[in-house]
VOPAGU-2260 file (C-alpha; in pm, 1 decimal, decimal comma):
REM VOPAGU-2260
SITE   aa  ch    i         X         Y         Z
SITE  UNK   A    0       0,0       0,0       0,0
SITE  UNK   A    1     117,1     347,2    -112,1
SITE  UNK   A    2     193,5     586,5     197,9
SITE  UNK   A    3     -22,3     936,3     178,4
SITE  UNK   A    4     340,1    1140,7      50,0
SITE  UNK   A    5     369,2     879,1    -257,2
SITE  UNK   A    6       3,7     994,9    -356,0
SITE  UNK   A    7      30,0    1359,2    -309,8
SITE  UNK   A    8    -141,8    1550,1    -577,2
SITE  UNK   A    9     -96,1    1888,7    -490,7
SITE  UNK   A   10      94,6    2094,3    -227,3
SITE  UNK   A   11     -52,4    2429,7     -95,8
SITE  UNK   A   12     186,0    2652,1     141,3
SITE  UNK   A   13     -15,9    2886,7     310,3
SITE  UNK   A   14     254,7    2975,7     566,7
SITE  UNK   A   15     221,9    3344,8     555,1
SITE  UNK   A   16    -111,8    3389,5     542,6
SITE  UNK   A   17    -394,4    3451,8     819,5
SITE  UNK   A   18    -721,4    3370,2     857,5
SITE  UNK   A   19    -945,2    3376,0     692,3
SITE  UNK   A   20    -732,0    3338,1     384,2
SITE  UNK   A   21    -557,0    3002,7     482,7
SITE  UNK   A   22    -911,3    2796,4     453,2
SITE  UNK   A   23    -996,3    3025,9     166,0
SITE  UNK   A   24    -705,6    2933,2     -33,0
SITE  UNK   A   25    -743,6    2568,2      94,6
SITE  UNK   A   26   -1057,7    2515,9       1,2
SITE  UNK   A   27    -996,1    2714,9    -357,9
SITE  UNK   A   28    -772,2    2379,3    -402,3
SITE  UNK   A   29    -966,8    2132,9    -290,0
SITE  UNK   A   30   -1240,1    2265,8    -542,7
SITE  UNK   A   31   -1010,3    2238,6    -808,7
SITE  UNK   A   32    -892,3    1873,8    -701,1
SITE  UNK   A   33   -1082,7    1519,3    -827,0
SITE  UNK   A   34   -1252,3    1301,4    -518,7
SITE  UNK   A   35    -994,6    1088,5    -375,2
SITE  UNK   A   36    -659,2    1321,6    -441,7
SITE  UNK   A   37    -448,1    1412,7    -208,0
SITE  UNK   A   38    -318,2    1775,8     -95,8
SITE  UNK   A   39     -56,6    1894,9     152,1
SITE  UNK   A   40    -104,9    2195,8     319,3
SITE  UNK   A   41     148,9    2380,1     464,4
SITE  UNK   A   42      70,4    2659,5     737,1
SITE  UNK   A   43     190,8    2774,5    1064,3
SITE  UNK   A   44      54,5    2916,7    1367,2
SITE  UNK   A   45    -202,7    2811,6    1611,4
SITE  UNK   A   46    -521,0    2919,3    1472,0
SITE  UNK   A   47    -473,8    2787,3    1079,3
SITE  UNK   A   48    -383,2    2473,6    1256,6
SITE  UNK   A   49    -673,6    2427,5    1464,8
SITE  UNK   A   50    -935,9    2624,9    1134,9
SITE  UNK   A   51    -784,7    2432,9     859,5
SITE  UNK   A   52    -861,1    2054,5     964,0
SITE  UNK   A   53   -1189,3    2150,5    1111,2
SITE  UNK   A   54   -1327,3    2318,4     825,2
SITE  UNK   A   55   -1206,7    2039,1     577,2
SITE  UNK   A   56   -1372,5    1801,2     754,6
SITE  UNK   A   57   -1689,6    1988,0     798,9
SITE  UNK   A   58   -1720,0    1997,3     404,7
SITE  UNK   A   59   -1651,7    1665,3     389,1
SITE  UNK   A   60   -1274,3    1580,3     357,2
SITE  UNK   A   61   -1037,8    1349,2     529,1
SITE  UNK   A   62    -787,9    1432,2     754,3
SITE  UNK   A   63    -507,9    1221,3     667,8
SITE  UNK   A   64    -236,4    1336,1     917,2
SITE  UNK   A   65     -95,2    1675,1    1101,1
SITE  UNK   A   66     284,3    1667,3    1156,0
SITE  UNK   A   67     389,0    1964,9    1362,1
SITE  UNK   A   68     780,1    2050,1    1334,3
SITE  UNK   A   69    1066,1    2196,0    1579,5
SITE  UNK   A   70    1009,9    2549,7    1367,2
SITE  UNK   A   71     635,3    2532,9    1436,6
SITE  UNK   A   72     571,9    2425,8    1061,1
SITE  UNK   A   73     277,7    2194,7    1021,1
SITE  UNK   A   74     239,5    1984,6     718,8
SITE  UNK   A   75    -159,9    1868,5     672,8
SITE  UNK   A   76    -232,4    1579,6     463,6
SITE  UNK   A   77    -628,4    1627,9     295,0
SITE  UNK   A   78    -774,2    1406,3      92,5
SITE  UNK   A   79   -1069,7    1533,7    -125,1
SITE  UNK   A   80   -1443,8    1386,4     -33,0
SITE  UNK   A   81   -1658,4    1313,5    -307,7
C-alpha cells in the first residue's frame, strides 16, 4: 500500500497567510482537485492549525495526518471527499 506522500497531488503553502485566507485558499484547491486526491497543506501558527482541519472536515474531507515541526511548521495531509 502506497503511503499518503507517494500519492500527493498537490501541495498548498499557506505559511504566511492569516485567517481567513488560509481555509480560503485551501478550500480554492480542494475545489479544483478530483474526489480521492491528495493535498498537503502547509501553514503555521495556532489558529490555521486548529481552522484548517476543522473546516475540511466539515465539508466533507479526510484528515489524513498533522505533523507539527521543531520550527512550528505543520504539514496537513487532505484528501478530497466526493
Amino acid at each position: 500500500m502506497m503511503s499518503p506522500m507517494q500519492e500527493l497531488t498537490l501541495s498548498l503553502d499557506i505559511t504566511t497567510d492569516i485567517c481567513p485566507m488560509t481555509f480560503v485558499r485551501t478550500r480554492l484547491a480542494l475545489d479544483r482537485m478530483a474526489p480521492g486526491e491528495i493535498l498537503q497543506v502547509v501553514l503555521k501558527g495556532d489558529e490555521p492549525l486548529r481552522n484548517v482541519p476543522r473546516s475540511a472536515i466539515e465539508m466533507g474531507h479526510d484528515v489524513l495526518s498533522v505533523e507539527t515541526d521543531c520550527a512550528g511548521i505543520t504539514r496537513l495531509l487532505i484528501r478530497r471527499g466526493g
